[in-house]
N, C-alpha and C positions, 0 to 999 in steps of 0.2 A: 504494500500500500504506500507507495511513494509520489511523489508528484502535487502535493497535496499544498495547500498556503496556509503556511500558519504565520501568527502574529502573538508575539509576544511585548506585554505592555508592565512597564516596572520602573522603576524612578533611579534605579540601577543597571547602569548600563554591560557592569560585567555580566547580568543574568541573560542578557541579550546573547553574550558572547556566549558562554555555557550550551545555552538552545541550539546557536548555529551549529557550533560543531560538534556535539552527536546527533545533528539531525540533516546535517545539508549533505555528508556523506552516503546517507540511508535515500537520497532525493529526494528532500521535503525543499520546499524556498520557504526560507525562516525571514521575516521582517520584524525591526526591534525597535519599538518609539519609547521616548520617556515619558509616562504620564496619559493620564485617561483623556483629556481633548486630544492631545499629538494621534490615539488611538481614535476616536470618532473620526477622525479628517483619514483617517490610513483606511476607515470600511467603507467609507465613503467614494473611494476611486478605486479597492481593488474589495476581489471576493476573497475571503478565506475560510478556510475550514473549520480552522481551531484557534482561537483566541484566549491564550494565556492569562490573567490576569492579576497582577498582584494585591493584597485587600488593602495595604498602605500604602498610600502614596500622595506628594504633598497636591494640594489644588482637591481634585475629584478623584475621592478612596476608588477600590474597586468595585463595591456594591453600587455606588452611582455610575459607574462608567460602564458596568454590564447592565445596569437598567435604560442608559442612552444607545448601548450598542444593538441591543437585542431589538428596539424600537426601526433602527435602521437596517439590521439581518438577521432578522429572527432566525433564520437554517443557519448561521453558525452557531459552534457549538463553544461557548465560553468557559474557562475552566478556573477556580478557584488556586490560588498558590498564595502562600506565605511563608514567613522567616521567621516568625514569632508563635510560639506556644503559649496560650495562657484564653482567659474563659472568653474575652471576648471573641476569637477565635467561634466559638456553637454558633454565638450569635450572627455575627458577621458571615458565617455560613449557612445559616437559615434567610438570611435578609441576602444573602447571592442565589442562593437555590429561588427564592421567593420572587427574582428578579429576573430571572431567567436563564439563569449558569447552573454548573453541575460541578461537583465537590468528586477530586479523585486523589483529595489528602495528598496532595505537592506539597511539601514543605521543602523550604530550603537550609541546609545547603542537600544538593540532588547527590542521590546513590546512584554508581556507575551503572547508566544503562535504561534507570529509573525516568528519564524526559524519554526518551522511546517506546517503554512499556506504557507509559500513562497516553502517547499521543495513538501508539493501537488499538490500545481499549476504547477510547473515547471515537477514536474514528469505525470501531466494531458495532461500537452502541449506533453509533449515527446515523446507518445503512438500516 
């Protein structure tokens, strides 16, 4: 399952880097903006598959930035990620799920292999 656009959005630009290379090998085309508008203006002019999400980030968290993106591509498929463990974490992933993303427990920092597993289940589920 290669060939696929994915979008990765995070206020961190190494996580961008991380994405591309165990994924542009496998032929995914990985695209990395900082931040939830730089992501609206990125679904706005291309189609992707799979939209990354990070739940912090400064301006528009990830829970508003998956409830503007899903408004403009509802068939992508947005996916929860974080660096942080602690309780806001249920909620911020009930208020993602509730918005139109889907939680496959990304946390950072990624186990070798683990951005590939998460991006074939999520594109298994999707079909």
């Amino acid at each position: 399952m290669s060939g696929q656009n994915i979008l990765v959005v995070d206020d961190e630009e190494i996580i961008g880097i991380v994405f591309d290379r165990e994924l542009k090998e496998k032929g995914f085309h990985v695209d990395c903006v900082l931040g939830g508008e730089k992501a609206l203006e990125a679904v706005r002019n291309k189609k992707y598959d799979l939209v990354f999400i990070d739940k912090t980030m400064p301006g528009m968290d990830g829970v508003e930035t998956c409830r503007q993106l899903m408004k403009i591509c509802p068939d992508t498929v947005a996916i929860f990620m974080t660096g942080s463990f602690d309780r806001d974490n249920i909620v911020k992933e009930q208020q993602f799920v509730a918005a139109g993303g889907r939680t496959y427990y990304l946390y950072k920092p990624f186990a070798q292999g683990e951005i590939h597993e998460v991006v074939q289940k999520a594109l298994s589920e999707r079909k």
